[in-house]
BALOBA-1460 file (C-alpha; in Angstrom, 3 decimals):
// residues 185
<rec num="1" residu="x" x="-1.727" y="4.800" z="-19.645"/>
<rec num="2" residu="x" x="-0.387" y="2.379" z="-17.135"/>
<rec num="3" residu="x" x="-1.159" y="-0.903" z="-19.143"/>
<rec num="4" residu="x" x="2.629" y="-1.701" z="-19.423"/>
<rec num="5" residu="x" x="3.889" y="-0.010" z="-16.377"/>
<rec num="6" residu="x" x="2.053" y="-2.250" z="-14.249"/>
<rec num="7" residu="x" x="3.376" y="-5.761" z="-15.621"/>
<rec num="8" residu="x" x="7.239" y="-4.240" z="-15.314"/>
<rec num="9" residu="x" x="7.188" y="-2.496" z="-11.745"/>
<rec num="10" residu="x" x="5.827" y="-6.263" z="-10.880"/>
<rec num="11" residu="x" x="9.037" y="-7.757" z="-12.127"/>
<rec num="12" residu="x" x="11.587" y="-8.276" z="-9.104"/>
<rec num="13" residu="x" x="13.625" y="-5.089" z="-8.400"/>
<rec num="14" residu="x" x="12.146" y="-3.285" z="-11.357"/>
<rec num="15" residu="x" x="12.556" y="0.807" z="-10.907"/>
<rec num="16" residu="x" x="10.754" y="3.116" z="-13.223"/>
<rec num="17" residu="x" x="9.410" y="6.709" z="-13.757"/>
<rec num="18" residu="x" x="5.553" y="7.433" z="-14.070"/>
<rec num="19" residu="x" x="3.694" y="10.053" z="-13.946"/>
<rec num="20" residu="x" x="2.267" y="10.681" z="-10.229"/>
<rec num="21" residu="x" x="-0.682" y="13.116" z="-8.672"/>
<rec num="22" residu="x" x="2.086" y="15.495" z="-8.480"/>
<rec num="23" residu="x" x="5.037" y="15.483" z="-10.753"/>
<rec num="24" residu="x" x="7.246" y="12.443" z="-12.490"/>
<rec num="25" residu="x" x="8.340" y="10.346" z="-9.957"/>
<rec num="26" residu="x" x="11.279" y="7.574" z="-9.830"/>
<rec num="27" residu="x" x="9.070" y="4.401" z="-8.545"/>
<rec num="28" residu="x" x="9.868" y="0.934" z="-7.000"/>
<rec num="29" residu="x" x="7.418" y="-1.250" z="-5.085"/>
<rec num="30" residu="x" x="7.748" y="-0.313" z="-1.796"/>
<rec num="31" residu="x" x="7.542" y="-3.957" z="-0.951"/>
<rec num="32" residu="x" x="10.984" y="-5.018" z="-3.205"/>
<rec num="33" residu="x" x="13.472" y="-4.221" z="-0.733"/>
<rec num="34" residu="x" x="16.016" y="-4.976" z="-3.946"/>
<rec num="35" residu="x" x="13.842" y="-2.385" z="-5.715"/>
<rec num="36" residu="x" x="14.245" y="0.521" z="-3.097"/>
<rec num="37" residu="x" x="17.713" y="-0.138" z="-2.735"/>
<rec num="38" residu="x" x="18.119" y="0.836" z="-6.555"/>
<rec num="39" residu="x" x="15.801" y="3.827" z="-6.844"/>
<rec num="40" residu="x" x="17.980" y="5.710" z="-3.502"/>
<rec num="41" residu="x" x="20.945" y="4.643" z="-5.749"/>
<rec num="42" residu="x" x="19.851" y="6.062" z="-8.527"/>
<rec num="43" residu="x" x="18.828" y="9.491" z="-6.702"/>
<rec num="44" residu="x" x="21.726" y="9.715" z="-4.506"/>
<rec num="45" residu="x" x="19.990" y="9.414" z="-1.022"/>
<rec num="46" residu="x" x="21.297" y="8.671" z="1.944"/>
<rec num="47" residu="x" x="19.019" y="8.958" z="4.861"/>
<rec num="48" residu="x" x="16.517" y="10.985" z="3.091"/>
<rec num="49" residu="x" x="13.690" y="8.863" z="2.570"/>
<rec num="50" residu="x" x="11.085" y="9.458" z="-0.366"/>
<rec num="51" residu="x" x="7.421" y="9.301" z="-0.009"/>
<rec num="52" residu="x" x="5.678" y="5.773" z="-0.524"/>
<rec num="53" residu="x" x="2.092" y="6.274" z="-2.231"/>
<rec num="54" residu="x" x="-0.576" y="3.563" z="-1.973"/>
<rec num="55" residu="x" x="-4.250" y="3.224" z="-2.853"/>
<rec num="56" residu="x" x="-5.273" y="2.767" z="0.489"/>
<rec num="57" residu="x" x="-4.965" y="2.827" z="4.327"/>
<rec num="58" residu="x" x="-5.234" y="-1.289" z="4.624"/>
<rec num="59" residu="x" x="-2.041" y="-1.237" z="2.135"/>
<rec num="60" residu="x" x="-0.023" y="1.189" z="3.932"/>
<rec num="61" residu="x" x="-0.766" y="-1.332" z="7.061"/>
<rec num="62" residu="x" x="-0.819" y="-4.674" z="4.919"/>
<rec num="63" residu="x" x="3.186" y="-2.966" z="4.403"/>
<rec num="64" residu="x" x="3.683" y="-3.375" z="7.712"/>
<rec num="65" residu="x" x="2.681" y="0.771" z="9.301"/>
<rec num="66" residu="x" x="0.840" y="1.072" z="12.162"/>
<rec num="67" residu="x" x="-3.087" y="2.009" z="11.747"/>
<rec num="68" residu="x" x="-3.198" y="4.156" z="14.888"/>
<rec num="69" residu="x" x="-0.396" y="6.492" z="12.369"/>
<rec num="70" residu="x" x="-2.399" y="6.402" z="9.284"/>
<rec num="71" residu="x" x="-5.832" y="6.544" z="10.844"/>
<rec num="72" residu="x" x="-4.457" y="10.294" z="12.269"/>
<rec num="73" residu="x" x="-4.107" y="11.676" z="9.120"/>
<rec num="74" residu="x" x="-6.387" y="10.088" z="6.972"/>
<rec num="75" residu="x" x="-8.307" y="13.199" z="6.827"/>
<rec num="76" residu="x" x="-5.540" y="14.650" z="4.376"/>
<rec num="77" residu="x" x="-6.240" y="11.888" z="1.615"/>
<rec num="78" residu="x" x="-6.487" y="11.649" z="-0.794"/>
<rec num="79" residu="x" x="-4.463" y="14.173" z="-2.272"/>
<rec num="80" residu="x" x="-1.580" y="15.592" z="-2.750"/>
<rec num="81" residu="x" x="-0.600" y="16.058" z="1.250"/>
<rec num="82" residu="x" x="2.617" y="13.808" z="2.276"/>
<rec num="83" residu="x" x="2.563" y="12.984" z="6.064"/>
<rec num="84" residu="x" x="5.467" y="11.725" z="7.589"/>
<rec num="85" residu="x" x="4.589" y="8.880" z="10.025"/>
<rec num="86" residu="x" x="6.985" y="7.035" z="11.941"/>
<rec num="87" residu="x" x="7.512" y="3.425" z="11.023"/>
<rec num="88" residu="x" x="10.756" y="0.238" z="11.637"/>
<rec num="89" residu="x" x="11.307" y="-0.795" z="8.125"/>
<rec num="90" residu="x" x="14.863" y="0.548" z="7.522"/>
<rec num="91" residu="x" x="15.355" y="-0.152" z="4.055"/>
<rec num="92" residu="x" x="12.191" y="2.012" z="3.222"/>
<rec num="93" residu="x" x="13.072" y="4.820" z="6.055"/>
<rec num="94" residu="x" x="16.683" y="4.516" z="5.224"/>
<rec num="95" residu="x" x="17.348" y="3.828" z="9.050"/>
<rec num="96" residu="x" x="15.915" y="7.365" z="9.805"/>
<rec num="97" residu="x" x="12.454" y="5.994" z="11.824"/>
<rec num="98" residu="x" x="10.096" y="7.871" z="9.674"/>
<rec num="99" residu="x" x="9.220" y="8.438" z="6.382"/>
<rec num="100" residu="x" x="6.163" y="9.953" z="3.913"/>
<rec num="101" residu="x" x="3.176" y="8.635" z="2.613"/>
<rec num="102" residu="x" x="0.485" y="9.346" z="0.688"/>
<rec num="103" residu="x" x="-2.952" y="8.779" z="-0.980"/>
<rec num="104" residu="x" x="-2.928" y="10.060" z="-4.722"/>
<rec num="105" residu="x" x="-5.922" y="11.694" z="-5.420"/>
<rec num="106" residu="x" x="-5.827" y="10.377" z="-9.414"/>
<rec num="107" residu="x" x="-7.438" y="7.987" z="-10.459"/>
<rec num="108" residu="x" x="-5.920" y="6.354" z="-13.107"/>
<rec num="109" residu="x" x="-2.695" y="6.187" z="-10.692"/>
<rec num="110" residu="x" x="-4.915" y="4.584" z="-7.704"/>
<rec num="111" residu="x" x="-5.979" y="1.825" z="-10.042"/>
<rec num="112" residu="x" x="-2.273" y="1.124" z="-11.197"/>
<rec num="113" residu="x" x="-1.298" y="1.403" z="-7.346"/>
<rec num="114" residu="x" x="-4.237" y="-1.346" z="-6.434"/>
<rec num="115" residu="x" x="-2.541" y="-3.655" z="-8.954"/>
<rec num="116" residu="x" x="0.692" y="-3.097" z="-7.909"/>
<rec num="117" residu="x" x="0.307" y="-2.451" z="-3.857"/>
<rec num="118" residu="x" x="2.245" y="0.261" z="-2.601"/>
<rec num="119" residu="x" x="5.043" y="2.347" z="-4.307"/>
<rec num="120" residu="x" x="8.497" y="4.138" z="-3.450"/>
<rec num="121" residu="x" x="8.841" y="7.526" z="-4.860"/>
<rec num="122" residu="x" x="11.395" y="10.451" z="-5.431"/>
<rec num="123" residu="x" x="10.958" y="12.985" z="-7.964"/>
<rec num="124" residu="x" x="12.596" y="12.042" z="-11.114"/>
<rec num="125" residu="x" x="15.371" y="14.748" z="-11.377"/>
<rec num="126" residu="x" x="18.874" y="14.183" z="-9.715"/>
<rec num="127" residu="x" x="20.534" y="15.844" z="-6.658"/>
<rec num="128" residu="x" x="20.020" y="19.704" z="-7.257"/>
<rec num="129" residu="x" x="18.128" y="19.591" z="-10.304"/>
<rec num="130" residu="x" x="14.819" y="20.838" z="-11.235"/>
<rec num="131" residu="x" x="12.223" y="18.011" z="-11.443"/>
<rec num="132" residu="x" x="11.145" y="16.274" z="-14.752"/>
<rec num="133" residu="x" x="8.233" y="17.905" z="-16.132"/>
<rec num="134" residu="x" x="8.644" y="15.847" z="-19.318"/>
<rec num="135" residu="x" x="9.489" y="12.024" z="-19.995"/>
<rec num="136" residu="x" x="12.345" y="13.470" z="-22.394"/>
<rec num="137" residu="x" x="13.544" y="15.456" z="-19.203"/>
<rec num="138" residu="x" x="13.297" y="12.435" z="-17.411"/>
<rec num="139" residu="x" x="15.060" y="10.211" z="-19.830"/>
<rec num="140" residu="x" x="18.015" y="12.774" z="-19.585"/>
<rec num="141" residu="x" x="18.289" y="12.297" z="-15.855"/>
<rec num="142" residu="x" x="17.992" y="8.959" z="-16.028"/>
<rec num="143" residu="x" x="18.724" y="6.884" z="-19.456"/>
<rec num="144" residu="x" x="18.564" y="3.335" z="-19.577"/>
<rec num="145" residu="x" x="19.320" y="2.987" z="-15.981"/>
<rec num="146" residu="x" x="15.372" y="2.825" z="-15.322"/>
<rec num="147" residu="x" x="13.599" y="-0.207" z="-16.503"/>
<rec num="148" residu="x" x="10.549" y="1.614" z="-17.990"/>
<rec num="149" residu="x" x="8.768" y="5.339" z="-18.547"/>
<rec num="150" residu="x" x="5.384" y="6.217" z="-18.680"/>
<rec num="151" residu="x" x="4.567" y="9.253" z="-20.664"/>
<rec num="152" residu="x" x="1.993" y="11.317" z="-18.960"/>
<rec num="153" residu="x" x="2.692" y="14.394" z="-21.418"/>
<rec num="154" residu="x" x="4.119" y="17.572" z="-20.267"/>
<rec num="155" residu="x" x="3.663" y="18.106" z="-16.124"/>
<rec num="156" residu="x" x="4.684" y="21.669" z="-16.137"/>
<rec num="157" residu="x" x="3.196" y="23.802" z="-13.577"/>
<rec num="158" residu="x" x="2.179" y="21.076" z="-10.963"/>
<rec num="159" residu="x" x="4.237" y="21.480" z="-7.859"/>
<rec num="160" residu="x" x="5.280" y="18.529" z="-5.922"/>
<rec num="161" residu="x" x="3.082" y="17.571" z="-2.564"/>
<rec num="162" residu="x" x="3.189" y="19.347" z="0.709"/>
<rec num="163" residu="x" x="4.543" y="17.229" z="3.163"/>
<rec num="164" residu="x" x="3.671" y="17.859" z="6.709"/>
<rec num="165" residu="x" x="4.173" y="16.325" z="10.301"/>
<rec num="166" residu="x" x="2.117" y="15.737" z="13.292"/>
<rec num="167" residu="x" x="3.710" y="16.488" z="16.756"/>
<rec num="168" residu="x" x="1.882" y="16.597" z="19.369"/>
<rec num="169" residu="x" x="-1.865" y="17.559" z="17.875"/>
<rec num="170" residu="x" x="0.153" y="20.149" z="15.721"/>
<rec num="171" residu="x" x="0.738" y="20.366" z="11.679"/>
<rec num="172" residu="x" x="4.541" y="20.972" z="11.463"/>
<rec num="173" residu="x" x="5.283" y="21.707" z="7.619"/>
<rec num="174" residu="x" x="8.034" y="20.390" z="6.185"/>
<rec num="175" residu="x" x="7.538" y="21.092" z="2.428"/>
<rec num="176" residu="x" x="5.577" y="23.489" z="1.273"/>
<rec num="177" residu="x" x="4.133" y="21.667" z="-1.836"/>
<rec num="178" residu="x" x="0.295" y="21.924" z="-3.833"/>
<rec num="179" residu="x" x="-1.676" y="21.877" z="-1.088"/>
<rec num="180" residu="x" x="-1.733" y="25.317" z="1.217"/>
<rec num="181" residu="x" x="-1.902" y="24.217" z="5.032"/>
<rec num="182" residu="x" x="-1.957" y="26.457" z="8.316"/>
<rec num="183" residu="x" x="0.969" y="25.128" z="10.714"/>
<rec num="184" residu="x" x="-1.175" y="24.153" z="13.988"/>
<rec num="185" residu="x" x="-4.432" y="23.942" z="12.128"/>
């Protein structure tokens, strides 16, 4: 499903939408700080980060995140459980300090994400709007101001992923997404 996908989000500040573990999501390498710049464009964020996915732990550091952050909360991955970690690369934290990441618990998506390294997300709908379920829904949001779309047929019914915190030995939720956690598990 990926074949083409992963030869375009290689080309220099390439943005796309692909299916994900979760829903459609808007996707630059998280690396391509040109890239980045034009998927929060696109999606109208200002100091809301999105969530970078990545096959593994030694990308997320290899990206420049500490281990000591990722080795926390490894225990939620993979799947579909964003943890926001703090981190200094403003362009990917939008100057905020933190931001979400995430192991994808798909396979077809970790081999794409091995090829590729690690990947800014957003869901693919705008401001407001109800996420893409559909690559038609998603070319409606978005036209030709992507570079590519994968169709992964229709995603209705998948929600998008929890997203939690950790403060202080605590689970703080900040989305409640797929996966069902108990704040202060």
């Amino acid at each position: 499903m990926f074949n083409t996908a992963t030869t375009k989000i290689l080309t220099p500040g390439a943005v796309g939408v692909i299916p994900t573990d979760t829903l459609y999501g808007v996707v630059a390498r998280a690396s391509d700080e040109l890239a980045v710049a034009r998927l929060y464009a696109l999606k109208h964020r200002d100091h809301k980060p999105g969530t970078v996915i990545a096959a593994n732990i030694d990308q997320l550091v290899k990206l420049g995140i500490k281990r000591r952050y990722l080795t926390a909360v490894e225990q939620f991955w993979p799947g579909a459980v964003s943890v926001e970690i703090p981190h200094s690369i403003s362009y990917l934290n939008q100057n905020t300090g933190r931001q979400a990441f995430r192991i994808p618990n798909d396979p077809e998506l970790l081999k794409l994400l091995e090829q590729t390294g690690p990947l800014q997300t957003s869901s693919a709908n705008l401001p407001g709007k109800t996420p893409a379920a559909t690559i038609a829904a998603a070319k409606a949001y978005f036209g030709n101001t992507v570079d590519f779309y994968v169709d992964g047929g229709d995603l209705s019914g998948r929600e998008p992923s929890t997203i939690i915190r950790i403060i202080d030995d605590a689970i703080e939720i900040i989305r409640e997404g797929a996966v069902k956690i108990e704040e202060n598990e």
